[in-house]
C-alpha positions in Angstrom: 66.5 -23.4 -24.3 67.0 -21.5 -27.8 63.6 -20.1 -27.3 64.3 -18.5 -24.5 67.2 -17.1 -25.7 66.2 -15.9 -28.4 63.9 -13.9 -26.2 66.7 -12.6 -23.8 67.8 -10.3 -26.3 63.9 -8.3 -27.0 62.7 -8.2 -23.3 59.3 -6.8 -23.3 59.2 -3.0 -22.8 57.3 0.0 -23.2 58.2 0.5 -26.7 56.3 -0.4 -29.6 56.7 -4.2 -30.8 58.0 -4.8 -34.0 54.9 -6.9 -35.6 56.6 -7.5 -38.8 59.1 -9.9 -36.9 56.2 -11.2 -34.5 54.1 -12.2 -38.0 57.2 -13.8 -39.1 57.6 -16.0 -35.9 53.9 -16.4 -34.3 55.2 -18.3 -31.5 57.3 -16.0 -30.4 55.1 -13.6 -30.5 52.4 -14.8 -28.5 55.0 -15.3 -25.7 56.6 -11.9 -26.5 52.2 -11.0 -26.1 52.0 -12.5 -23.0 55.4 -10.7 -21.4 54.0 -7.7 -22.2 50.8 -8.4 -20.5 52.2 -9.2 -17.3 54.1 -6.0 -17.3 50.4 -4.6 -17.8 51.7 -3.1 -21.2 48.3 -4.1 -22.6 48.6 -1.5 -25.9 52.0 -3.9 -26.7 50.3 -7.3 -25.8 46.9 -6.1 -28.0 49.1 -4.6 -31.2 51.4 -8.3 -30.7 47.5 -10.1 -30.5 46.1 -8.3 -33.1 48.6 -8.6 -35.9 48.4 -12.7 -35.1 45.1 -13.1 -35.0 44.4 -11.4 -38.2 46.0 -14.3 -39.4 43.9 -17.0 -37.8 45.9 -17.8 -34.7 43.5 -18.9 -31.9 46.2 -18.1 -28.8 45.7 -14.7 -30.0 42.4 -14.4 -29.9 41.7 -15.5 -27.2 43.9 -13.7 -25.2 42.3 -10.8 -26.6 39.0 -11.8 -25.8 40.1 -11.6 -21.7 41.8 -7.8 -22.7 37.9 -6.8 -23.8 36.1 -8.8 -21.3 37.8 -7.5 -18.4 38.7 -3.9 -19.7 42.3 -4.2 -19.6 43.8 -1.0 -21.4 40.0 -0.1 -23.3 36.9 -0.1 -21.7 35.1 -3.5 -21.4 33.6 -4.3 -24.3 31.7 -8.2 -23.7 30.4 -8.4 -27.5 34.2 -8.1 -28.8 35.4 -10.2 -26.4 32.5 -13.0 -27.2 33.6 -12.7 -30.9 37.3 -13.1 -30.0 36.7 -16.0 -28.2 34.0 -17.8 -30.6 36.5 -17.3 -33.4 39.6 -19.3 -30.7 37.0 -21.9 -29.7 36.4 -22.7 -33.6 39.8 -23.0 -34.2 40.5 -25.5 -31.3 41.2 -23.2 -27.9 40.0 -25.5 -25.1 41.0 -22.3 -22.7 38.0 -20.2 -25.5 35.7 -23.3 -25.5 35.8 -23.5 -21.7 35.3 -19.6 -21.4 32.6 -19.8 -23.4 30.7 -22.8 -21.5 31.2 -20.7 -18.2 29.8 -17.3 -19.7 26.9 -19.3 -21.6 26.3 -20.9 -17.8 26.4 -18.5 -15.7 24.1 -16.1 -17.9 25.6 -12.9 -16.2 27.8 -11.1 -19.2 26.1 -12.7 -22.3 22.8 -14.6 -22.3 22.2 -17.7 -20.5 22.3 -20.7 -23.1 22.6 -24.1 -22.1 22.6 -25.9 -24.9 26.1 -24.0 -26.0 27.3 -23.9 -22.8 27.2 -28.0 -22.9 28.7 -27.7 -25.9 31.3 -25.6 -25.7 32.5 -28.0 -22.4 31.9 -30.7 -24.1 34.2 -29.7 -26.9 37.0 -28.5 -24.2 36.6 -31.7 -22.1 37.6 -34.0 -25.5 40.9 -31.5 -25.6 41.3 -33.3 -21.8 40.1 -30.0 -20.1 39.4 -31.7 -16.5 37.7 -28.6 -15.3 35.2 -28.7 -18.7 34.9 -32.1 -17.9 34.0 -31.7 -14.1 31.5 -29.1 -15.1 29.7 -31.4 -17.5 29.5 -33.7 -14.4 27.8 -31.3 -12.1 25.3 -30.2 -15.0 24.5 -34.0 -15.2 24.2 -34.1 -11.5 27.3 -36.3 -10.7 28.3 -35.5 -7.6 31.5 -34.0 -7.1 33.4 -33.7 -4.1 33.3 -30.4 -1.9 37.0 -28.9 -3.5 35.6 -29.6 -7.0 31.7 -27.8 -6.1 33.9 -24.9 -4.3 36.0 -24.3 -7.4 33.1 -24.3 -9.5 31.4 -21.6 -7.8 34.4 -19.5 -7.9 34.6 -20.2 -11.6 30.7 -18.9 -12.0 31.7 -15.8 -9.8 34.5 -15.4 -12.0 33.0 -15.5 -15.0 29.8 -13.2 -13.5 32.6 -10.4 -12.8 32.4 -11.0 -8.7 35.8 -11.4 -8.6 36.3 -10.2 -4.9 34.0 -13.2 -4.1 35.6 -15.6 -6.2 39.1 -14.6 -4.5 37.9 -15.5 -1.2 37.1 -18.9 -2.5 40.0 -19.8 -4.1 42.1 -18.0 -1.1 40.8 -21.0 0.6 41.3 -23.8 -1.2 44.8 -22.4 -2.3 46.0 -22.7 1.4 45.1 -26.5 1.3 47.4 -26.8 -1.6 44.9 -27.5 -4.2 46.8 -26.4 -7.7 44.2 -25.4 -9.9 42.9 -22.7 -7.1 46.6 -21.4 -6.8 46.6 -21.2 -10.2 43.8 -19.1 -10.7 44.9 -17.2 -7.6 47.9 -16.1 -9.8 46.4 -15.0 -12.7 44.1 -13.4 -10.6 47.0 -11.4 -8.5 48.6 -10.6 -12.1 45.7 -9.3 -13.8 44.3 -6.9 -10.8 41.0 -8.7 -10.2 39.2 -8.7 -7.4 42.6 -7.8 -5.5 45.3 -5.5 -5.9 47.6 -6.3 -9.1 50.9 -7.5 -7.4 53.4 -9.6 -9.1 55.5 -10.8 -6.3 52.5 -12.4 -5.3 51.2 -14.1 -8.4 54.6 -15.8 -9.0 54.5 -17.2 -5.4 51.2 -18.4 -6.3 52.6 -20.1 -9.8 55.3 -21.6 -8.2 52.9 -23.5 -5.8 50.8 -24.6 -8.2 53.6 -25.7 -10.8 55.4 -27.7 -8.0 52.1 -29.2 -7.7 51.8 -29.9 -11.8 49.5 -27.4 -13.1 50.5 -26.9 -16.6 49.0 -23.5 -16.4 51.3 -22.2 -13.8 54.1 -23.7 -15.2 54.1 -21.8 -18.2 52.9 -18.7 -16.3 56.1 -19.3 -14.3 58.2 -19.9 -17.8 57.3 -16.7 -18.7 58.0 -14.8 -15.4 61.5 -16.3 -15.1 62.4 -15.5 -19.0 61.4 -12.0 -18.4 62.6 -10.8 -14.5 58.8 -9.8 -14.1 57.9 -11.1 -10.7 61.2 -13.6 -10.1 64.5 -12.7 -11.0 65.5 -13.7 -14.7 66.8 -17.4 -15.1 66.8 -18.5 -18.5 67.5 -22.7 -17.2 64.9 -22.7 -14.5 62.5 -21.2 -17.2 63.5 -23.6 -19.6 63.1 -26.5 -17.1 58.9 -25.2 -16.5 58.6 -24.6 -20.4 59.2 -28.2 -20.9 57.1 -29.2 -17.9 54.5 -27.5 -19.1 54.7 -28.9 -22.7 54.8 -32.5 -21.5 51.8 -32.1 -20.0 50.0 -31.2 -23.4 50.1 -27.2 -23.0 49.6 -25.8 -26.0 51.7 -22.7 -25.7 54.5 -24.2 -24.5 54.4 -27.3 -26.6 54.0 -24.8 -29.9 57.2 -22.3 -28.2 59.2 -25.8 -27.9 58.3 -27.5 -31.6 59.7 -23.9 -32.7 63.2 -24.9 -31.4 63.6 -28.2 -32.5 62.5 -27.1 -36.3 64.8 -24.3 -35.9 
């Protein structure tokens, strides 16, 4: 829990960050990054992003490829966000090297490559990236079942910048529990796309999908509870989803909790 405390004291706010403490203490910072981004204070999150990736941190930029690509706080700008997230992928994002397969798929906001887009999943689907992986089956014409060929075509919608159709999709397959689609749903809610940003909302969302085990959400929900953004502040529940989320390999979260035990 020392992370988390260590955080009670600097909530995210308007202010400027201080990014000679959030170079000191990378991890930190990302989380401190991503605080700041659900309270849509996306000047904070890109100065916190900025100063990390300068200095090689993949989290970072790949976080700021989604502020270009989707023209959160600057005006959409897809060849900066391609670079952020080429330079992540190289450096081992599976979250980049999935991005990437989708965008090189789908052919809508870059050019339509197949041979990267195979291997950017492939490289995300060895990280154990089951939705990489279920997308490499459908390009090699596995069958998939009718939730997994659903969530795929929100995913291309996403990634084509239809997110009002993608929403109704996931909408759907949210309400028969399916965690990945809540998931998505959330970030979805937090971010503003394709429905009105609402934060009350998005953490219902990540609380469904982390009861159901989606790392994702659980870290989402980590964050929320650490910072009174969407749920009310409680540092032990948060500390209880951090560690959920890190036993289930995510990378964030394991990073925030190897910070504390070498501390």
């Amino acid at each position: 829990m020392l992370i988390l405390l260590a955080l009670a004291g600097q909530r995210a706010h308007a202010d400027a960050p201080d990014l000679a403490e959030i170079v000191r203490n990378p991890v930190i910072g990302n989380y401190k990054g991503y605080a700041e981004f659900k309270m849509a204070h996306y000047d904070n999150a890109r100065a916190i992003w900025e100063a990390l990736a300068q200095r090689g941190n993949a989290e970072a930029n790949f976080n700021l490829g989604i502020l270009d690509e989707d023209g959160l706080g600057v005006t959409p700008d897809m060849a900066s966000a391609l670079r952020h997230y080429e330079t992540a992928a190289e450096a081992g994002s599976s979250r980049a090297q999935y991005r990437l397969g989708l965008l090189y798929a789908t052919g809508v906001k870059v050019p339509k490559d197949d041979v990267r887009s195979d291997q950017w999943f492939a490289a995300a689907a060895e990280q154990g990236d089951s939705d990489a992986a279920a997308r490499l089956a459908l390009r090699r014409g596995v069958v998939n079942t009718q939730r997994d060929t659903d969530f795929q075509q929100a995913e291309t919608l996403h990634a084509s910048g239809k997110y009002a159709e993608a929403v109704v999709i996931l909408k759907r397959l949210a309400q028969t529990g399916d965690a990945r689609s809540q998931s998505r749903l959330g970030w979805m809610f937090e971010a503003g796309q394709g429905v009105a940003r609402d934060l009350d909302k998005a953490a219902v969302l990540f609380r469904q999908a982390a009861g159901h085990g989606d790392a994702d959400a659980q870290y989402a929900l980590a964050v929320m509870l650490q910072t009174g953004k969407g749920l009310p502040r409680n540092l032990i529940e948060a500390d209880t989803w951090m560690h959920r989320a890190a036993e289930q390999g995510h990378k964030p979260a394991m990073a925030a909790l190897k910070k504390v035990a070498a501390s």
